[in-house]
C-alpha positions, 0 to 999 in steps of 0.5 A: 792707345797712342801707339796702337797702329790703325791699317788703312785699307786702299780702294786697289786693295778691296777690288783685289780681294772682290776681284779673287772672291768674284773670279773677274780681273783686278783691272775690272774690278778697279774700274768698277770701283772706280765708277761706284766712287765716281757715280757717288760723288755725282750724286752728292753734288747734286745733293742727293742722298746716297744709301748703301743697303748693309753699310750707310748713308752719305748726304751733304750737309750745308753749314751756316756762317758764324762767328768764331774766335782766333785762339791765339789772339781770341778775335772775332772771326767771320767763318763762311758757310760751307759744306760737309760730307755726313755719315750714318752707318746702318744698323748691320754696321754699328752692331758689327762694331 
């Protein structure tokens, strides 16, 4: 399993395959993208859901503060809280998986 090889897709090279499948400039395409991303991450900082019909949901999802431990000393530590980004995939998606 280690020595299996996942391929990483880019964002330039989905705007290619969309741009051939569209008939529209790869440049066009980019920018597209672009502002899709750009209008995404928007949304998220203002704490806005964003829901992609076929694909999932993004939210931001707040974590508290906690106390962990150093592994290596096994002190008590204060973790700040802090923000993460959540998926949830639709249905179409976890079936097609």
């Amino acid at each position: 399993m280690a020595d299996e090889k996942v391929l990483t897709v880019a964002l330039s090279k989905i705007a290619a395959e969309l741009a051939e499948k569209h008939e529209m400039s790869k440049k066009g395409m980019s920018e597209l993208l672009a502002n899709f991303v750009e209008l995404t991450v928007k949304n998220l900082k203002k704490g806005n859901k964003v829901r992609i019909t076929g694909l999932g949901i993004f939210q931001v999802r707040k974590r508290p503060a906690r106390l962990g431990r150093n592994p290596l000393t096994g002190e008590q530590i204060k973790i700040k809280a802090s923000k993460k980004l959540a998926f949830r995939a639709a249905k179409e998606v976890k079936e097609a998986i």
